[in-house]
C-alpha positions in Angstrom: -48.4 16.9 154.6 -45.6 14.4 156.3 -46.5 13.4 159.8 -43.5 15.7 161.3 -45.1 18.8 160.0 -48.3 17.8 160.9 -47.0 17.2 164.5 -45.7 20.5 165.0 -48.8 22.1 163.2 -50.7 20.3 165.7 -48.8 22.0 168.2 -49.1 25.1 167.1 -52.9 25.0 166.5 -53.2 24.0 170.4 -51.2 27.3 171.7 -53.5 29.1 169.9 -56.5 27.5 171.6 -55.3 27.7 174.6 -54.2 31.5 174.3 -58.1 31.7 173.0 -58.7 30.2 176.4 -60.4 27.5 175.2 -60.0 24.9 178.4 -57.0 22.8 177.9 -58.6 19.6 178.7 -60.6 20.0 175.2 -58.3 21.6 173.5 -56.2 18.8 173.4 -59.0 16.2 173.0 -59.9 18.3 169.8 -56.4 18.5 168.5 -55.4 15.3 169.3 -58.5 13.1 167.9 -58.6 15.6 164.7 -54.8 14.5 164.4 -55.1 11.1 164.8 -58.0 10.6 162.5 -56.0 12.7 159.8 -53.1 9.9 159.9 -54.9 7.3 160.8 -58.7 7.2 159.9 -61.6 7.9 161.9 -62.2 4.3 162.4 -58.6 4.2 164.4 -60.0 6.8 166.3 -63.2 5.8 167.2 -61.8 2.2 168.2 -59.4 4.4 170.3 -61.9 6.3 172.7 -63.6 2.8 173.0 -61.2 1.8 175.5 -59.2 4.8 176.1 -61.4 6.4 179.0 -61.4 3.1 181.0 -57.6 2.6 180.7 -56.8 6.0 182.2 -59.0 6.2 184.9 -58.6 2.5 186.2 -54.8 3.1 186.8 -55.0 2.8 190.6 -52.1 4.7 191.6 -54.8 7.8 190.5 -57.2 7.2 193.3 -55.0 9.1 195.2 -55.6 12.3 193.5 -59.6 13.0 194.4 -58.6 11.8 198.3 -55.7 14.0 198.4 -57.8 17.1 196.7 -60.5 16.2 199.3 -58.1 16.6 201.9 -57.4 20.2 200.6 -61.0 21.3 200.5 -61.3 19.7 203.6 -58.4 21.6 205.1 -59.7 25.2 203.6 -63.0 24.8 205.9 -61.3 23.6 208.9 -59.0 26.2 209.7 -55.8 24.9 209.5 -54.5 27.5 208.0 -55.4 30.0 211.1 -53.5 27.6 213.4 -50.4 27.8 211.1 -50.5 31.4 210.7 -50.9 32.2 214.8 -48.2 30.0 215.4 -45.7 31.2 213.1 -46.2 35.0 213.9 -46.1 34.2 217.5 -42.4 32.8 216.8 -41.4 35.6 214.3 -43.8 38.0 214.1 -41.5 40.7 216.6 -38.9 40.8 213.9 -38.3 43.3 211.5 -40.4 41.4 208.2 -41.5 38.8 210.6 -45.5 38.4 209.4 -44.0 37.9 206.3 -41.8 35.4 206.7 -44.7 33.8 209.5 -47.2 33.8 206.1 -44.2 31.6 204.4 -44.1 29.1 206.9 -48.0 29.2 207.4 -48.1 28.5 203.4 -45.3 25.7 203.8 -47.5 24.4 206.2 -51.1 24.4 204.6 -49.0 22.6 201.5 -48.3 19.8 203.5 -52.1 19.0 204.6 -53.0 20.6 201.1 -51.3 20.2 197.7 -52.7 22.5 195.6 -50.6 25.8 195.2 -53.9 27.8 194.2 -55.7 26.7 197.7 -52.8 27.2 199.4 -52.5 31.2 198.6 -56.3 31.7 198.1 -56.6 30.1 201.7 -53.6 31.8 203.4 -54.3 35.3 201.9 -57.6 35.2 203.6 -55.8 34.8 206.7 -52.6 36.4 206.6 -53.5 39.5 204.0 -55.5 41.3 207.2 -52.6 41.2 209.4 -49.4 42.1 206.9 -52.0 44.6 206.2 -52.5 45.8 209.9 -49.1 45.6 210.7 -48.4 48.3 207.7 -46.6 46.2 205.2 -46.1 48.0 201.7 -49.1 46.3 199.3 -46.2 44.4 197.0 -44.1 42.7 200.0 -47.3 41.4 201.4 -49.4 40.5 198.1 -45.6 39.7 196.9 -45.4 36.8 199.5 -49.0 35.5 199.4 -48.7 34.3 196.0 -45.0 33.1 195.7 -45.6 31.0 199.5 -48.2 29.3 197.6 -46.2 27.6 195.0 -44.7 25.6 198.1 -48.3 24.1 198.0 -47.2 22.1 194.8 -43.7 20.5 195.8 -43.8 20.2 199.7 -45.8 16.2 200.0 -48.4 15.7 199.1 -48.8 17.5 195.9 -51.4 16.2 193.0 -48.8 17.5 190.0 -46.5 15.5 191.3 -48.2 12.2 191.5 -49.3 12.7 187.7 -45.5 13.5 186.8 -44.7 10.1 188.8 -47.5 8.4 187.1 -46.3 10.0 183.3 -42.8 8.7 183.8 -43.3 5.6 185.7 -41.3 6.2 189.1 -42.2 5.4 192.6 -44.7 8.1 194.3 -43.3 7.7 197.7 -39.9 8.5 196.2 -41.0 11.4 194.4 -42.2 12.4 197.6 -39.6 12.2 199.5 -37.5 13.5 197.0 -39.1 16.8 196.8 -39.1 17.3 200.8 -35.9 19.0 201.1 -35.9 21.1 198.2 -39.5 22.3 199.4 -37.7 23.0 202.6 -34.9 24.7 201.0 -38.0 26.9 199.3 -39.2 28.2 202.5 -35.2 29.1 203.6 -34.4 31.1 200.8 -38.2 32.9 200.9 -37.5 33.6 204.4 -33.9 35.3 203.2 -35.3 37.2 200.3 -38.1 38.5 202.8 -34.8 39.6 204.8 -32.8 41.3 202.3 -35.9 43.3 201.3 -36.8 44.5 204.5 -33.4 45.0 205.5 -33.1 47.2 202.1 -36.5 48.9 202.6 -37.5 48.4 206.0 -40.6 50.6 205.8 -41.7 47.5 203.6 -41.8 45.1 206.3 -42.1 46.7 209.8 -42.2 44.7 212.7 -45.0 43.3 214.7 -46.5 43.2 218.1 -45.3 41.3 221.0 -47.2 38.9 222.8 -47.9 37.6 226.0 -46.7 33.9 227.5 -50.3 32.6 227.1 -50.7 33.8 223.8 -47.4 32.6 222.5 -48.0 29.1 224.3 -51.4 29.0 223.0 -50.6 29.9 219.5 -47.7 27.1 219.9 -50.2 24.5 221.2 -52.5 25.0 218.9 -50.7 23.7 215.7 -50.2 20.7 217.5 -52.9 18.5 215.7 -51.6 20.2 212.6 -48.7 18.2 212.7 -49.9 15.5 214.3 -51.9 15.1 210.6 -48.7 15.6 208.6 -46.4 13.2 210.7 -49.5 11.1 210.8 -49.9 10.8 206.9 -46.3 11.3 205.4 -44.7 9.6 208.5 -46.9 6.2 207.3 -46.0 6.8 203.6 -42.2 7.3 204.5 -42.0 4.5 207.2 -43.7 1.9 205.0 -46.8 1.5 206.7 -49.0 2.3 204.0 -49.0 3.4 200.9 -49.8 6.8 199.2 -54.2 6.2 198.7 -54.7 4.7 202.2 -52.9 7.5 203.5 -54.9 10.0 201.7 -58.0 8.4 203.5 -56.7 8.8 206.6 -55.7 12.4 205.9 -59.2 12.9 205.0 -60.7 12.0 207.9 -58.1 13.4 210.4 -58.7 17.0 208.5 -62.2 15.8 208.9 -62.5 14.8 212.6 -60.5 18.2 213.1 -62.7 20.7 211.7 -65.9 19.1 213.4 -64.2 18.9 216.4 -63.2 23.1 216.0 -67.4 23.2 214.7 -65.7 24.2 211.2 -66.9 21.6 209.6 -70.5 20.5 209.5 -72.8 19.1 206.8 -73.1 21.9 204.6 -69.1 22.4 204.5 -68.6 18.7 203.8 -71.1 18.8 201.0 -69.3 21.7 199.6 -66.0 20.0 199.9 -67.1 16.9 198.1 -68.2 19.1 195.3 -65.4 21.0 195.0 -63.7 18.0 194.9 -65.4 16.2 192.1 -65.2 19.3 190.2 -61.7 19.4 190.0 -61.1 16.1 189.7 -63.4 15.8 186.5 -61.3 18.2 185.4 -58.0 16.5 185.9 -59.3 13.3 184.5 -60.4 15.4 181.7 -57.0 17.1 180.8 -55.7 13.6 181.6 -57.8 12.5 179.0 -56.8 14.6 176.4 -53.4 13.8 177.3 -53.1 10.6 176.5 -55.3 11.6 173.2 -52.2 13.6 172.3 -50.2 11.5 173.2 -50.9 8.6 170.5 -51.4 11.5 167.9 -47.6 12.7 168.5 -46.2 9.4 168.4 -47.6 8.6 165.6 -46.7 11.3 163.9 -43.0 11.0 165.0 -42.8 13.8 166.9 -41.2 13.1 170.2 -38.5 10.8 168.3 -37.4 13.1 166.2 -37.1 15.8 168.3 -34.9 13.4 170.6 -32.9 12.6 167.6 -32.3 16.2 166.7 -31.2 17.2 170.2 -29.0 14.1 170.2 -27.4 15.1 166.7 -27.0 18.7 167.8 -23.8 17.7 169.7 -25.2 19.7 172.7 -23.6 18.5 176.4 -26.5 16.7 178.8 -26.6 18.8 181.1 -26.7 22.1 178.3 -29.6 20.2 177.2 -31.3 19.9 180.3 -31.1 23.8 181.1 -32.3 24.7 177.8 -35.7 22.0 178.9 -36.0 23.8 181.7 -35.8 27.2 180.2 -38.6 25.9 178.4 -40.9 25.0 180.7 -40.8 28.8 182.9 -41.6 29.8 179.0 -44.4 27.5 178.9 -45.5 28.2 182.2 -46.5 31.6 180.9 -49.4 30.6 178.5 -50.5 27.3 180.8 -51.4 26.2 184.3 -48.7 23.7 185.8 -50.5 20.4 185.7 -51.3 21.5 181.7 -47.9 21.9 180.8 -46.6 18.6 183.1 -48.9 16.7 181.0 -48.1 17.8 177.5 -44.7 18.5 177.5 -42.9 15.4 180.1 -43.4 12.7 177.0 -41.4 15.3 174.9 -39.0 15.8 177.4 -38.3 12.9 179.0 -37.6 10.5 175.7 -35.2 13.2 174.7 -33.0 12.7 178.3 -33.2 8.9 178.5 -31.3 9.1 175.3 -28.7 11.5 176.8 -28.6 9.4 179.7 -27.2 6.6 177.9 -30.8 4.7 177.4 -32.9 1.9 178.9 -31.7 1.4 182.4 -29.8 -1.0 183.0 -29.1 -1.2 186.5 -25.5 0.7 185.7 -24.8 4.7 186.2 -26.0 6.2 183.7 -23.2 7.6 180.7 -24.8 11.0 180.4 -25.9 12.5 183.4 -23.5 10.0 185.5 -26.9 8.2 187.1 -29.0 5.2 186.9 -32.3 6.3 184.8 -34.3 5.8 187.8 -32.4 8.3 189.7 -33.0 10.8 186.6 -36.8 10.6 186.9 -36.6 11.5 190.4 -34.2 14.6 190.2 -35.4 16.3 187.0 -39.2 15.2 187.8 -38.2 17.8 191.5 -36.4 20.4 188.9 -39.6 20.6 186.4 -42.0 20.5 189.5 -39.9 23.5 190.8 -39.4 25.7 186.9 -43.4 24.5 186.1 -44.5 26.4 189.2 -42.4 29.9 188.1 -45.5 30.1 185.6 -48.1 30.3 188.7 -46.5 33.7 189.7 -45.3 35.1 186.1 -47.0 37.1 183.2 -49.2 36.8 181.7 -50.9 33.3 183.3 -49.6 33.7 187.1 -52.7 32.3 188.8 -51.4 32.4 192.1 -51.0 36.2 191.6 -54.8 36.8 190.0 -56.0 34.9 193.3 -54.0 37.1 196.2 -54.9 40.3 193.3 -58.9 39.1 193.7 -58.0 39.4 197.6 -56.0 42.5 197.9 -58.2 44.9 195.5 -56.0 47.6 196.9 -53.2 46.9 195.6 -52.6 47.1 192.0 -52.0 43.7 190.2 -48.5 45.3 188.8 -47.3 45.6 192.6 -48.0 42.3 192.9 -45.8 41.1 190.3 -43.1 43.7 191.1 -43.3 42.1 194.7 -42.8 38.2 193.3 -40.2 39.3 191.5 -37.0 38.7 194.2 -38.8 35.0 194.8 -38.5 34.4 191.2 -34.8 35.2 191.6 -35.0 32.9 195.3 -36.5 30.4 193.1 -33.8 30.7 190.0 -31.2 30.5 192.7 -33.2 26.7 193.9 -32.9 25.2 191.0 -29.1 26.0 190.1 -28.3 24.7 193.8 -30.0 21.5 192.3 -28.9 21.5 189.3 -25.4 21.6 190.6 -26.1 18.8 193.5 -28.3 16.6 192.4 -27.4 14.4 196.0 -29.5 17.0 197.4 -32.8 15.6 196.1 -31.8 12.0 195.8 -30.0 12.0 199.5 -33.8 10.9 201.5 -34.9 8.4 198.9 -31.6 6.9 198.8 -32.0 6.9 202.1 -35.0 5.6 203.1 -34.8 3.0 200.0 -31.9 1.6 202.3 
């Protein structure tokens, strides 16, 4: 069997594991080491995972993932997310859809201090599910909104996928960062409309909710005070140049930290609990990192990602046809695998095949193919796969974010749910055409602040 064939038999083999839901971390360690010893020889192999391990883990710029998952878990038990919540329905709860569109901002807001889209609807449907609830919302607007405002977990700063994107492709973390700050903000606009049009369509969807007192409205708009003070305190730093993105995690930790004890959220046993949670999932990160890189070497030595580069280049397709059908792609992908999965095994695919378009190895001159330097490139398609890779969270027949708010709302039926993501799919389609068409509009605040 050539190499090429074997490559794409590879492949094949591993969407069958994973459909078998054998864990993606060792489904690619499997399929990847099996590969490589195939071509290669075990004793390749072997000398391989001597080193391999080591050289992953040691790359510094990934100490900021367990501090920034810490500062999630951290965040879940401190309640944040309450704060968030009574703030934003005191401000737009009296409209017509208004606890809605309050649960959007609350989920925009929990991303910032969070970064994980599946803690960001599991924690804001525990808060926000009661009241949509109380207020009479129908079950798919409100179960609808829970799981599509947590995708905003994974693009508005800090997010964890998008630190191992920046880490895959080489680029900057505090550009990514920035980068993806205004098309996270454009998210939370165009959830807010959708919420509109629906309500204003059905308005026995979203009725409106009760009014409040001064005190309670300057209470509830006090009280997400230190909220911000965190997120200014930790992407302000990143974004003025104080420090970079691991220090900052640190002292997001212990601001969520000093928070929740300070509220009595947060004691011994909830810390405990938070360092466990967040040694779990960063053993699994490192893991699927792992297996990665395993696949990685397998595929490139097996010609894989160079001839698929070729073949796009000889198929006389325009750049920018080429990168639609990428990103059609990945919402396909996203349907059979979890985001951080599919950022990992597909980017060295991808991005090979777009330096090529792009005229090559930068070389400090605008690029011939997408009319930008390569640098730019990693930044803008890095915010357009972040954005398509999180469709799959909230899509058949994966959707986690759904299964979560489904776990939470056992009233509603789990077909409701997706019936009520639905328009924010379309919110989200209409994102990534905006970008597509103005690329300026992610690369205007790192140009910016790069001077």
């Amino acid at each position: 069997m050539d190499p090429i064939t074997l490559g794409f038999s590879a492949l094949i083999i591993l969407v069958a594991l994973i459909a078998v839901r054998i864990p993606i971390g060792y489904a690619m360690i499997l399929v990847g080491g099996v590969g490589v010893a195939f071509l290669n020889g075990p004793a390749l192999l072997f000398n391989q995972l001597k080193t391999l391990a080591y050289g992953q883990f040691s790359i510094y710029d990934l100490s900021v993932v367990p501090m920034f998952i810490l500062m999630g878990a951290l965040a879940s038990k401190a309640g944040l997310s309450t704060a968030l919540f009574r703030c934003a329905n005191a401000w737009m709860g009296q409209m017509r859809g208004g606890t809605a569109m309050a649960a959007i901002a609350a989920c925009a807001g929990f991303g910032a201090v969070c970064g994980s889209s599946l803690a960001t609807a599991s924690t804001m449907g525990r808060v926000a599910l009661p009241e949509l609830k109380r207020y009479g919302y129908s079950g798919a607007l409100a179960t609808g909104t829970l799981a599509a405002g947590g995708v905003l977990g994974i693009l508005i700063p800090p997010s964890v996928v998008l630190i191992i994107y920046a880490i895959i492709v080489e680029a900057n973390i505090v550009t990514m960062f920035a980068a993806a700050l205004l098309p996270g903000l454009l998210a939370v606009l165009l959830f807010i409309l959708t919420i509109a049009i629906y309500v204003w369509i059905r308005p026995e969807a979203g009725p409106r909710g009760d009014g409040i007192d001064a005190r309670e409205f300057r209470e509830a708009t006090l009280g997400v005070i230190p909220v911000v003070l965190i997120f200014g305190i930790v992407l302000g730093g990143i974004y003025g140049g104080f420090y970079n993105p691991t220090p900052a995690a640190s002292i997001g930790v212990a601001l969520v930290w000093l928070y929740g004890a300070l509220r009595g959220r947060i004691k011994l046993p909830e810390l405990i609990d938070s360092i466990k949670e967040t040694a779990g999932t960063t053993g699994m990160i490192y893991l699927i990192l792992l297996g990665a890189e395993l696949m990685k070497i397998f595929m490139s030595r097996a010609g894989l990602p160079q001839a698929t580069a070729e073949w796009i280049i000889q198929s006389g397709y325009a750049p920018m046809t080429v990168m639609v059908l990428l990103l059609i792609a990945l919402i396909l992908l996203g349907c059979l695998m979890d985001s951080l999965s599919m950022i990992l095994l597909v980017i060295p695919f991808f991005w090979p095949v777009l330096i090529d378009l792009n005229g090559g190895i930068y070389q400090g001159a605008e690029g011939a193919g997408f009319g930008m330097s390569t640098e730019d490139l990693k930044v803008w398609f890095g915010i357009l796969a972040l954005i398509v890779v999180e469709l799959g969270l909230i899509t058949p027949p994966v959707g986690m974010n759904v299964f979560v708010i489904s776990a939470l709302a056992k009233d509603t039926p789990m077909i409701e749910t997706f019936k009520g993501v639905m328009p924010f799919f379309g919110a989200e389609i209409v994102r990534v055409v905006v970008l597509l068409a103005f690329p300026g509009f992610v690369l205007w605040l790192p140009r910016l602040l790069a001077g």
